[in-house]
Residue, then its C-alpha position, 0 to 999 in steps of 0.5 A: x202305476x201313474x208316477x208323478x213326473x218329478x218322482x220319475x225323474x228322480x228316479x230315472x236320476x237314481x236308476x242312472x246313477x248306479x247304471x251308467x253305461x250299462x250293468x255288465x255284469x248282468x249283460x255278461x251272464x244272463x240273456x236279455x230274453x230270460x224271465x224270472x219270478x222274484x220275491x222281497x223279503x223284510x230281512x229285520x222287523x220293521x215298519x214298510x215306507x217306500x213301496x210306491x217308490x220300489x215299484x216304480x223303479x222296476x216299472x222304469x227299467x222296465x214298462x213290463x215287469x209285474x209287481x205286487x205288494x204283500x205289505x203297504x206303507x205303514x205296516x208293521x212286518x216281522x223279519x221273513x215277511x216277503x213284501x213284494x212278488x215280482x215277475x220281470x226279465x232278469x236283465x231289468x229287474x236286476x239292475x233296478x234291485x239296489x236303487x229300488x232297494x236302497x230307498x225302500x231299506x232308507x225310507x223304512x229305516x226312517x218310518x221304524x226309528x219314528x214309531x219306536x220314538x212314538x210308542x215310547x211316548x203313547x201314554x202322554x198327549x205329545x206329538x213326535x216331530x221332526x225337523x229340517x236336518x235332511x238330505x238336500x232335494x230329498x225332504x219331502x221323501x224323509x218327511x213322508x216317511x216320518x209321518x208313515x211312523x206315525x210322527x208330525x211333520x215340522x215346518x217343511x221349510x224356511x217359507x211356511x213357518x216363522x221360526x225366531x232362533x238364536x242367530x236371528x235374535x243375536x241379529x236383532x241385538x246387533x242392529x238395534x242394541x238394547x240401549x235404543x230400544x224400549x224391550x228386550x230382544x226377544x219381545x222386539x223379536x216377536x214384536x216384529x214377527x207379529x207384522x208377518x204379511x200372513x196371518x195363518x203362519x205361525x210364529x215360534x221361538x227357541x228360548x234357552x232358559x227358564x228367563x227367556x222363556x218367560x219372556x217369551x210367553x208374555x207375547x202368547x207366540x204359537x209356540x216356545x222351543x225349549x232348546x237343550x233345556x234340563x229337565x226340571x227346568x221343562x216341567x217348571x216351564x209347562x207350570x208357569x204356561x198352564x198357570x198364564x193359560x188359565x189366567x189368559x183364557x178368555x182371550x184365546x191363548x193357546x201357546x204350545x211348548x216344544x222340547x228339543x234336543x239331546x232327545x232318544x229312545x232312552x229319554x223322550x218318556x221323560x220329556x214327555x211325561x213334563x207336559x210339554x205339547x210337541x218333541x222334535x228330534x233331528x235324529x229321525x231323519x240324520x240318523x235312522x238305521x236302515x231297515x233290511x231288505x232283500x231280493x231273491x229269485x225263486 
């Protein structure tokens, strides 16, 4: 398989890591010589992310070793389905089994939580999203197998998306008090996003009650984050939003509503069923239970 330069060098990172100078115990019992057949099999039911990255930290212990997927990223398995046959030195394969299995059991773990939340929410308009609570150096991994669960990414970054939160607007206040100025925090906020240098970035604001939120919507923003809001509050936000939406529509308004926080599997239908447009959960990616995966020689 072609791998991407920056991927191989995180691999070849990864595989260093756990090899240091050498793996001695394999060195010590198995001959460099001896080739052997392997299988990887789902050890609990889950949905497979990381496949490419697995074959490729087999390829780079060793240029020889064949590996063939029973299974492609995205796709539901139940526990004993073997997902992968490898044929390779015993030498090479075993040294690369824990870091190849780490990421294919971490990335999977991430692509289930994401689809348990998604199906929990199928019969409502929403989107799953998640959010910027990752592992340094490792977002674009952890973001691509939210969207191998079937959720949305968030903004990848802090460079392609305005996100006015509440540290920034507590800024806004102490170096303009409202005593100087004509509006409130929130609208002087946005006022001053809205000369953002680029038209295509939008603009979103975490508001935490029903007031600001109002605020807020006055400024037809992209979207409004609801943040740890009840959820009474949410469903009267999403009236108040469709009720400006009608009065405002031959200009174009299209402000989403994103709920967020406190969010989990037990409770998301119920955020859902508001009418909110969009759910982002720091949990899909802080928090997934790894998924189960082993090696074993046949």
């Amino acid at each position: 398989m072609i791998i991407r330069p920056k991927i191989k060098q995180f691999l070849e990172q990864a595989l260093q890591e756990d090899i240091g100078t050498g793996d001695i115990t394999t060195a010590s019992v198995i001959s460099k010589t001896k080739k052997g057949r392997f299988i990887i099999i789902a050890k609990s039911p889950c949905v497979v992310c990381g496949m490419g990255l697995t074959e490729a930290c087999f390829e780079i212990a060793h240029k020889d070793t064949k590996f063939r997927p029973m299974a492609t990223d995205g796709t539901k398995v139940l526990k004993g389905k073997v997902v992968a046959h490898i044929e390779g030195y015993y030498y090479s394969v075993l040294t690369a089994e824990r870091t190849a299995l780490n990421l294919l059991n971490w990335l999977s773990g991430i692509a289930t939580l994401t689809d348990r939340f998604v199906e929990a929410v199928k019969d409502y308009n929403v989107q799953i999203m998640d959010t910027r609570k990752t592992i340094p150096t490792l977002r674009y991994m952890q973001k691509y197998a939210v969207r191998t669960g079937g959720g949305i990414n968030h903004r990848l970054g802090l460079y392609d998306q305005i996100l006015i939160k509440d540290n920034h607007l507590v800024a806004v206040n102490n170096e303009q008090p409202l005593s100087e100025r004509e509006n409130s925090v929130i609208i002087e906020a946005l006022l001053r996003a809205k000369r953002k240098p680029s038209k295509d970035l939008k603009i979103e604001i975490e508001v935490k009650n029903l007031e600001e939120f109002k605020e807020a919507l006055v400024m037809s923003p992209d979207i409004i984050m609801l943040d740890n809001m009840k959820i009474q509050d949410i469903r009267e936000a999403v009236s108040v939003r469709n009720a400006h939406r009608i009065k405002q529509q031959d200009l174009g308004f299209k402000t989403q509503i994103e709920a967020s926080g406190n969010i989990n599997l037990e409770n998301v239908a119920s955020f859902a069923e508001t009418g909110v447009d969009r759910i982002s959960i720091g949990a899909l990616t802080h928090s997934a239970p790894a998924a189960d995966f082993s090696l074993e020689a046949e």
